[in-house]
N, C-alpha and C positions, 0 to 999 in steps of 0.2 A: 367713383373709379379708384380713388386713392386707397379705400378701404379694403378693396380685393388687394391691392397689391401687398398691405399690410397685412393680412388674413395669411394670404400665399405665402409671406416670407416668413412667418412664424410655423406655419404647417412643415416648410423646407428646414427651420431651424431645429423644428420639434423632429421632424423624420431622420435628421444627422445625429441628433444626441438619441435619440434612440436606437438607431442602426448601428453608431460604433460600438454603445453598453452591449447589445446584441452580439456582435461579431465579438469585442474579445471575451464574451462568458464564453462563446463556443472556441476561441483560443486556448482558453486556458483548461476546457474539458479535454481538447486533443491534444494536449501537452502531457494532461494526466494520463488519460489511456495510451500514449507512447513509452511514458515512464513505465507501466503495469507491465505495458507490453515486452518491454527489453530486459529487465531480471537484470538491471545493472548492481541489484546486491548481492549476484555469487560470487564474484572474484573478492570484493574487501572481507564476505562471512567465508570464503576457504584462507584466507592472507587470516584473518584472526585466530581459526582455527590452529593455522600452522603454529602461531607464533605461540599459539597461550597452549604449545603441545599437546593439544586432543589429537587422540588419531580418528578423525570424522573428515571425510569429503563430501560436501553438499554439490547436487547437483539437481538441475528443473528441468522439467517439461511443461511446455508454456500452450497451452488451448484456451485464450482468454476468451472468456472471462473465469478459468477456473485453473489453476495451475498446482502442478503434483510436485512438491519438493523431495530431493530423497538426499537422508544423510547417511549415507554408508559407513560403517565402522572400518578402519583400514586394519586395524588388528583384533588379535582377543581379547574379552575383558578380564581381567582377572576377575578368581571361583572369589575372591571376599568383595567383591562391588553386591552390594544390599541392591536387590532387584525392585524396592520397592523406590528405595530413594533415587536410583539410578531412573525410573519414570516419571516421579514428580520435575526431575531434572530435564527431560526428554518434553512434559508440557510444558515448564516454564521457557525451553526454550522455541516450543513450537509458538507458543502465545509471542515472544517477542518479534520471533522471523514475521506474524503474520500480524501483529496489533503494533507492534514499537514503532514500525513508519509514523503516525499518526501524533505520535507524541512530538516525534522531531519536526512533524509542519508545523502543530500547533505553537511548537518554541520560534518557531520563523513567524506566527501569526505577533510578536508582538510588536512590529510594524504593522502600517496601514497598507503600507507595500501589497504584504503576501495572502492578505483577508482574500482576493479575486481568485487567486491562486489557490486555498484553498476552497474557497466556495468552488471550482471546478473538479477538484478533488473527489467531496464531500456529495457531488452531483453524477460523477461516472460513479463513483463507488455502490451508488444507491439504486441508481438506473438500470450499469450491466450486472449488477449482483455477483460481485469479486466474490471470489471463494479462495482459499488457500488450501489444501492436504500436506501435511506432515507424515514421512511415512521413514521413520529410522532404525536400519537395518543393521544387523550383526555381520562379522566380515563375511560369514557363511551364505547371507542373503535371506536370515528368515528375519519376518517381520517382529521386531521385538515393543514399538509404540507408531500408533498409526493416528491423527488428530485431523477432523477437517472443522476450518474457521470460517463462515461465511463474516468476511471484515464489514461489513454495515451491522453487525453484532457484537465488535469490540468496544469493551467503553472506553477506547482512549479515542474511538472513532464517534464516540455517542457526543463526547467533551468538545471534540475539534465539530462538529458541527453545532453544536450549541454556540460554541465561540464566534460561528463566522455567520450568525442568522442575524 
């Protein structure tokens, strides 16, 4: 008789530690798809823009899991901006808006803290297949560089899941 009760109470102990592990991985997945989902990086990438004087307003259209950035030019460029450099410019900064997140969790991963946090990350990312489009336009409105990133394709994304396995 005593034996069931000891059986039972390890079955209830094992069912609690695995239920709470359980519960906050899916915590810490809908904290990440909330994050995805709210584009809380336009206002501090247009407050940058302003301050370091580019005339560019970013603005998003959010259909997650795939979302269309658009950087509008607010002025002309001047005829001597070199068109080719002005697009290497245009990918590096598409690659940052849509792979730089990843680098700034992996610097939080180096506490034991924020490892769960991103292994939720690292698990929406992969699951609903994020995509980012980059699409920055001339004040005119023609499309002058257009980039889309699927982020489970960025290595700074490839690095922060290595980290958190």
């Amino acid at each position: 008789m005593n034996i069931k009760f000891v059986v039972g109470g390890v079955v209830v102990i094992g069912a609690l530690f695995l239920g709470t592990e359980i519960y906050w991985k899916k915590q810490f997945e809908q904290k990440a798809r909330d994050d995805f989902k709210s584009l809380s990086f336009l206002k501090p990438m247009n407050d940058a823009m302003a301050k370091a004087n580019l005339p560019l307003k970013v603005d998003a259209l959010n259909h997650y899991p795939h979302v269309l950035v658009y950087a509008d030019f607010t002025q002309d460029l001047p005829n001597t901006v070199n068109k080719t450099a002005m697009q290497a410019e245009m990918r590096s900064a598409s690659h940052q808006m849509s792979c730089g997140y990843f680098d700034y969790v992996r610097e939080k991963e180096a506490t034991e803290k924020y490892k769960d946090v991103g292994q939720g990350i690292v698990t929406v990312v992969e699951e609903d297949q994020l995509a980012m489009t980059h699409i920055f336009k001339s004040r005119l409105g023609e499309v002058m560089y257009e980039q889309k990133q699927i982020l489970s394709q960025c290595p700074e994304f490839i690095e922060l899941k290595k980290s958190v396995e």
